[in-house]
Jmol script that loads the backbone (N, CA, C; Angstrom):
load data "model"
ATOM      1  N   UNK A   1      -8.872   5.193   4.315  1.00  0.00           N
ATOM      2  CA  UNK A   1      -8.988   4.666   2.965  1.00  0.00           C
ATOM      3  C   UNK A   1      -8.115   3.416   2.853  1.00  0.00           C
ATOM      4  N   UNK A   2      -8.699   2.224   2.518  1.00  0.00           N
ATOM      5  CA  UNK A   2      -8.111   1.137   2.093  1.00  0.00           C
ATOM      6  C   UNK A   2      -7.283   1.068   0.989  1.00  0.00           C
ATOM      7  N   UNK A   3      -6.536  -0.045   0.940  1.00  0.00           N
ATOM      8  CA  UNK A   3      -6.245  -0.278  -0.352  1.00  0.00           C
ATOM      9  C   UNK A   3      -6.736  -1.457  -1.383  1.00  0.00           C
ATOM     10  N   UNK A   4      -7.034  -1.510  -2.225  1.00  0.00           N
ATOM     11  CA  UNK A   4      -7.669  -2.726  -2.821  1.00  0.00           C
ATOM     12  C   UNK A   4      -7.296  -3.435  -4.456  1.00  0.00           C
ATOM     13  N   UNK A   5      -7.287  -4.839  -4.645  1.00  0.00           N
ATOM     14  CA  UNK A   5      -6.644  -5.434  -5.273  1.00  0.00           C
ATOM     15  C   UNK A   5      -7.629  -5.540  -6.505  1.00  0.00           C
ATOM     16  N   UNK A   6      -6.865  -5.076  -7.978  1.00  0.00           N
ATOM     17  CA  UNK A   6      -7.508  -5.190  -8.933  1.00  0.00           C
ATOM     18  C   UNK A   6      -8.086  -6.674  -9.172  1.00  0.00           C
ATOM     19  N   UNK A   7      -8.738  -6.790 -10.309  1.00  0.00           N
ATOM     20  CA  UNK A   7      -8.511  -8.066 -11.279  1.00  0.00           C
ATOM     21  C   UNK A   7      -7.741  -8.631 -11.778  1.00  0.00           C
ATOM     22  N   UNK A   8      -6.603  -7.698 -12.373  1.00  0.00           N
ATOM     23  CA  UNK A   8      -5.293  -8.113 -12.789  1.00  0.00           C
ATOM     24  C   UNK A   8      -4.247  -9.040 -12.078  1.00  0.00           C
ATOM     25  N   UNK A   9      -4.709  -9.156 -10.953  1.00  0.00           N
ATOM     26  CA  UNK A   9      -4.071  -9.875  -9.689  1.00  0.00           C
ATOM     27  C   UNK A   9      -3.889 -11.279 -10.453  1.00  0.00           C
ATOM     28  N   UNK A  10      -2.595 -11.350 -10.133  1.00  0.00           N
ATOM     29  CA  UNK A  10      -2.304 -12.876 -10.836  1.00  0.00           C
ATOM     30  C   UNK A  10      -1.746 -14.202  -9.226  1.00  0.00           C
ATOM     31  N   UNK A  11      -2.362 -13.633  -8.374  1.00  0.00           N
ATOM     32  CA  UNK A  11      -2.162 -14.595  -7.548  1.00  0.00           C
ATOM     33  C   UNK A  11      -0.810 -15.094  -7.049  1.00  0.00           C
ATOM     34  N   UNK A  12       0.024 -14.026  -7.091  1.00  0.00           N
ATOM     35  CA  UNK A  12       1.534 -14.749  -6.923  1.00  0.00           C
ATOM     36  C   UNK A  12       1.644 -14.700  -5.287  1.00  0.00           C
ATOM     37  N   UNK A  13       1.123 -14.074  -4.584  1.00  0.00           N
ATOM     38  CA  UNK A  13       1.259 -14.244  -2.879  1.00  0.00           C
ATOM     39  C   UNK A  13       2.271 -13.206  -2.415  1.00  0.00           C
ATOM     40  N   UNK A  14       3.257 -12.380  -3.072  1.00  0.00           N
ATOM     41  CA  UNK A  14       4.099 -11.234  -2.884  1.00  0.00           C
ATOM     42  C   UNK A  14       3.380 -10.561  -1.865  1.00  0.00           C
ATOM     43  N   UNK A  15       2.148 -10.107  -1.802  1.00  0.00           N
ATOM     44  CA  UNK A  15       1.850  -9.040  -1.055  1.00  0.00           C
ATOM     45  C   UNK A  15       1.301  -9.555   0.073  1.00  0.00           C
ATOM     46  N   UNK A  16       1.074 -10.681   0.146  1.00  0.00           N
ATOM     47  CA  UNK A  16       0.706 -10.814   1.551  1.00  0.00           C
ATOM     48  C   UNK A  16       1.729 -10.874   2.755  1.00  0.00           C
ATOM     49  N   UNK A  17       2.407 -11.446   2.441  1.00  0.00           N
ATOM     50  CA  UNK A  17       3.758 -11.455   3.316  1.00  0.00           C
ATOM     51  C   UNK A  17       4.210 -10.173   3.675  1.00  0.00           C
ATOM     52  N   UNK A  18       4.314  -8.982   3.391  1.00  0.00           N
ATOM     53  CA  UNK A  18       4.436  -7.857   2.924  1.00  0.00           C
ATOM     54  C   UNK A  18       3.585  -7.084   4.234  1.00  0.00           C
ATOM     55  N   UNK A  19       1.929  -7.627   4.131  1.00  0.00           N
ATOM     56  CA  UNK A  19       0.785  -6.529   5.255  1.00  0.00           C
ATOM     57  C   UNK A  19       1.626  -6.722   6.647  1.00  0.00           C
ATOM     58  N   UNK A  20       1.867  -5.516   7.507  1.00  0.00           N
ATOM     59  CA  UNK A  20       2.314  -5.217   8.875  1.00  0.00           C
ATOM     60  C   UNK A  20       1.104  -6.110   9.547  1.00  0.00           C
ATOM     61  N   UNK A  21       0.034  -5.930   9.123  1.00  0.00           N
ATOM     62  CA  UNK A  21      -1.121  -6.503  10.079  1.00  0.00           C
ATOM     63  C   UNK A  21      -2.140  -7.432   9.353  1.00  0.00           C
ATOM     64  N   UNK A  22      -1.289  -8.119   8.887  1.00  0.00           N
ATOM     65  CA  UNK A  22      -2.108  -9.231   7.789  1.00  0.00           C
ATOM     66  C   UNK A  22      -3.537  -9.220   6.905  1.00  0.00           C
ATOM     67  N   UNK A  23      -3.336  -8.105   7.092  1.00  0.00           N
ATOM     68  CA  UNK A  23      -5.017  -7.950   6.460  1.00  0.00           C
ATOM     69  C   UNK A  23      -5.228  -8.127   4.730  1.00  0.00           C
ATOM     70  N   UNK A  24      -4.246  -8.981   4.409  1.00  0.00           N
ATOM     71  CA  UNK A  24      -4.487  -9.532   2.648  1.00  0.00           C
ATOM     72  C   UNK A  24      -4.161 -10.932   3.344  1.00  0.00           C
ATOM     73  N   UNK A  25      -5.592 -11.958   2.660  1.00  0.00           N
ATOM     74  CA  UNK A  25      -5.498 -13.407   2.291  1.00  0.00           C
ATOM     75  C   UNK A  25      -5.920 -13.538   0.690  1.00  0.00           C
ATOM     76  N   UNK A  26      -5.331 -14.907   0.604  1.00  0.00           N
ATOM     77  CA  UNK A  26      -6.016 -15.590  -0.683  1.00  0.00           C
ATOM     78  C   UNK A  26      -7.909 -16.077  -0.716  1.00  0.00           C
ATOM     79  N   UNK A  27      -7.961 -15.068  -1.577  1.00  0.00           N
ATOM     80  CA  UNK A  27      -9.597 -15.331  -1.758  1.00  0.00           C
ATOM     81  C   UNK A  27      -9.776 -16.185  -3.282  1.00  0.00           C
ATOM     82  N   UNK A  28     -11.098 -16.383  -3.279  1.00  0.00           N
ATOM     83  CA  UNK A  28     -11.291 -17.558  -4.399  1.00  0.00           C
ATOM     84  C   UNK A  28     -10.520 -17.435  -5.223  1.00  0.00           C
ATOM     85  N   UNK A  29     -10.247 -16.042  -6.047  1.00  0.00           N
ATOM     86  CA  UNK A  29      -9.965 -16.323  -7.414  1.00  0.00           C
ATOM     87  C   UNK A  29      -8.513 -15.693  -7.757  1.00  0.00           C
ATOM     88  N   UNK A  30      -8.364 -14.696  -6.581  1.00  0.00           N
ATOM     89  CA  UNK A  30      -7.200 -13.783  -6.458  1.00  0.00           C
ATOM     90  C   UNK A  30      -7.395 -13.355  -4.347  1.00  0.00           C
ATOM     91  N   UNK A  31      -6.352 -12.722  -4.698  1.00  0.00           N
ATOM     92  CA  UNK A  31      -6.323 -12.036  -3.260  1.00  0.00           C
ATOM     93  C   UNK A  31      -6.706 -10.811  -3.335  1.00  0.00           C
ATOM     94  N   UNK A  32      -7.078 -10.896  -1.728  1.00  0.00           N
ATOM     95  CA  UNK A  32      -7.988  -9.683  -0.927  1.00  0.00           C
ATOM     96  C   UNK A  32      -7.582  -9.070   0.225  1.00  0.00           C
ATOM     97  N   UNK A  33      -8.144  -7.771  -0.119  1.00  0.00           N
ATOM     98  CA  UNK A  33      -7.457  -7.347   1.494  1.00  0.00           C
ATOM     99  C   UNK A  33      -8.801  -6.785   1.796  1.00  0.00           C
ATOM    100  N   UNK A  34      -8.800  -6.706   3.650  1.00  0.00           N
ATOM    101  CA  UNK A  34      -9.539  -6.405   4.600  1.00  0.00           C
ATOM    102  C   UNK A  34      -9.733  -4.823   4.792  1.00  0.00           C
ATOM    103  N   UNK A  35     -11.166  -4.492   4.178  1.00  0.00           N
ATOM    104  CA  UNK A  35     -10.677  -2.651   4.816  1.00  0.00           C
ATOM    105  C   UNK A  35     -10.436  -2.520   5.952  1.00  0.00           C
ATOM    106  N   UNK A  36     -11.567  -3.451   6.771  1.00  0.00           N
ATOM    107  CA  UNK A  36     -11.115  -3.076   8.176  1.00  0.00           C
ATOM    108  C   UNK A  36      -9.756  -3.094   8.652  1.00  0.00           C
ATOM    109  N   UNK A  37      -9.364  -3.924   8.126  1.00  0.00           N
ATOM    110  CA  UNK A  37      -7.604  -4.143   8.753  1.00  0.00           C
ATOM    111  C   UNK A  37      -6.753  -3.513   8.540  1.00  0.00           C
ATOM    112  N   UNK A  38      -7.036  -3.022   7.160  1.00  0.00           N
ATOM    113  CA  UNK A  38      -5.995  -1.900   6.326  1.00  0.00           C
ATOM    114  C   UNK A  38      -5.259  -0.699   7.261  1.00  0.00           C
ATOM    115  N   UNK A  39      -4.385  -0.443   7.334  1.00  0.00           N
ATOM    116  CA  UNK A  39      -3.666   0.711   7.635  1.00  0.00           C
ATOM    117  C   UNK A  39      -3.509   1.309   6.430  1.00  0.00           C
ATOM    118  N   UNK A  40      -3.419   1.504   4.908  1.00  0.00           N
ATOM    119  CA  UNK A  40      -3.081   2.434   4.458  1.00  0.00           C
ATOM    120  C   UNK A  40      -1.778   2.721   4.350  1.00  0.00           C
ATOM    121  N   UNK A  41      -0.818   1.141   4.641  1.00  0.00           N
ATOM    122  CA  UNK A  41       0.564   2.571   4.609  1.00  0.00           C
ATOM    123  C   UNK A  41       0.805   1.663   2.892  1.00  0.00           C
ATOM    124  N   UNK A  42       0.770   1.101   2.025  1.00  0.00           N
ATOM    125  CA  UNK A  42       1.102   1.152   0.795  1.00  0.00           C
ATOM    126  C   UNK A  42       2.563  -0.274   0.294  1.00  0.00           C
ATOM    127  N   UNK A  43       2.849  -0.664   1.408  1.00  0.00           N
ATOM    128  CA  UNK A  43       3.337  -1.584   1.945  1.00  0.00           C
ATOM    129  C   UNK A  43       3.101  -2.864   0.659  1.00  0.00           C
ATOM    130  N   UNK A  44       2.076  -3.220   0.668  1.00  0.00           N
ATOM    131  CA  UNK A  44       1.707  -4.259  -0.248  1.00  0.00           C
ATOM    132  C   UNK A  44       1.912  -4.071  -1.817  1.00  0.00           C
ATOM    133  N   UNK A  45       1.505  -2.883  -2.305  1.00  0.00           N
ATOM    134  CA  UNK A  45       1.545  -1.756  -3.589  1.00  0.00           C
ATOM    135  C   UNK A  45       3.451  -1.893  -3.991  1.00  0.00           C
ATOM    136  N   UNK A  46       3.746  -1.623  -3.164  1.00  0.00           N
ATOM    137  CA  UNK A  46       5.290  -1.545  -3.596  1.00  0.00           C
ATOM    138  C   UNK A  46       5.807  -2.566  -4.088  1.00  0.00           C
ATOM    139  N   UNK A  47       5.372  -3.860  -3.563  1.00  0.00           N
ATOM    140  CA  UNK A  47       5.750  -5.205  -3.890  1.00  0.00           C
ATOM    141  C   UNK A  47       4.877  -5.635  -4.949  1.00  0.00           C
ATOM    142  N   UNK A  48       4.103  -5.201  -5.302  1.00  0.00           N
ATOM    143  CA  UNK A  48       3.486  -6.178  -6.642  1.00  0.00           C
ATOM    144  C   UNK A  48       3.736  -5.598  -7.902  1.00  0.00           C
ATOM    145  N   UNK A  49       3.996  -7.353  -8.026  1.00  0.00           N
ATOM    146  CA  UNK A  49       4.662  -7.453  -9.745  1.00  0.00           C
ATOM    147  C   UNK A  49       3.806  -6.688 -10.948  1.00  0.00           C
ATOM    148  N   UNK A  50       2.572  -6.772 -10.682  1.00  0.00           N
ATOM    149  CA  UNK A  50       1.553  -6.250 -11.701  1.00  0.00           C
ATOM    150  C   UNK A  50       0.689  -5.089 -11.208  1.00  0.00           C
ATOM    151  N   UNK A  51       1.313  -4.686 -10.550  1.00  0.00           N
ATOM    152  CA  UNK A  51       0.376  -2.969 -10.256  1.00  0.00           C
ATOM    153  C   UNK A  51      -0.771  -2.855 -10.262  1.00  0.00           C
ATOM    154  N   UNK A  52      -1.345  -4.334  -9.374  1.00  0.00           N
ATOM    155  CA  UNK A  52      -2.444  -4.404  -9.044  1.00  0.00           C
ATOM    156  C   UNK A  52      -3.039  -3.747  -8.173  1.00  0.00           C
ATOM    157  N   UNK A  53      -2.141  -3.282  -7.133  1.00  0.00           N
ATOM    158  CA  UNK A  53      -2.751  -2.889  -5.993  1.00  0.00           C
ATOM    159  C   UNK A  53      -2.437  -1.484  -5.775  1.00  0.00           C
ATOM    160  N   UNK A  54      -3.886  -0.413  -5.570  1.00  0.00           N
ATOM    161  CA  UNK A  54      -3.585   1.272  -5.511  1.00  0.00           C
ATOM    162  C   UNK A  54      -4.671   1.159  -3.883  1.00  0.00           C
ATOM    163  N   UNK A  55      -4.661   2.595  -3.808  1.00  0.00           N
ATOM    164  CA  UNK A  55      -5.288   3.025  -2.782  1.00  0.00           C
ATOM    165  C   UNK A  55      -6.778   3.090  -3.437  1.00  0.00           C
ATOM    166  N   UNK A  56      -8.025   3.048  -2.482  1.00  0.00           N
ATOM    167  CA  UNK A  56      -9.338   2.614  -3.327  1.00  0.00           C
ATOM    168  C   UNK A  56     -10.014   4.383  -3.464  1.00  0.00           C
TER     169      UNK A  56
END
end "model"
wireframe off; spacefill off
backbone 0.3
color backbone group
């Protein structure tokens, strides 16, 4: 199970720096993460400012 980035995402870049295996970039409008890439460990979730990001 991935994790995946609401709407609420305000684009601040916190969580990417954050993925062990980079699997969040900046996509058009907000950022995205990769299921395939995902590990699941929650890593990204901890760091965001707006509690955008849960398990999907």
């Amino acid at each position: 199970m991935a994790y995946v980035i609401s709407d609420s995402c305000v684009s601040c870049g916190a969580c990417e720096g954050e993925c062990p295996v980079s699997a969040i970039s900046a996509g058009d409008t907000q950022y995205v993460i990769d299921a395939d890439a995902c590990i699941d460990c929650g890593a990204c979730a901890a760091v965001c400012p707006t509690d955008s990001i849960s398990a999907e």
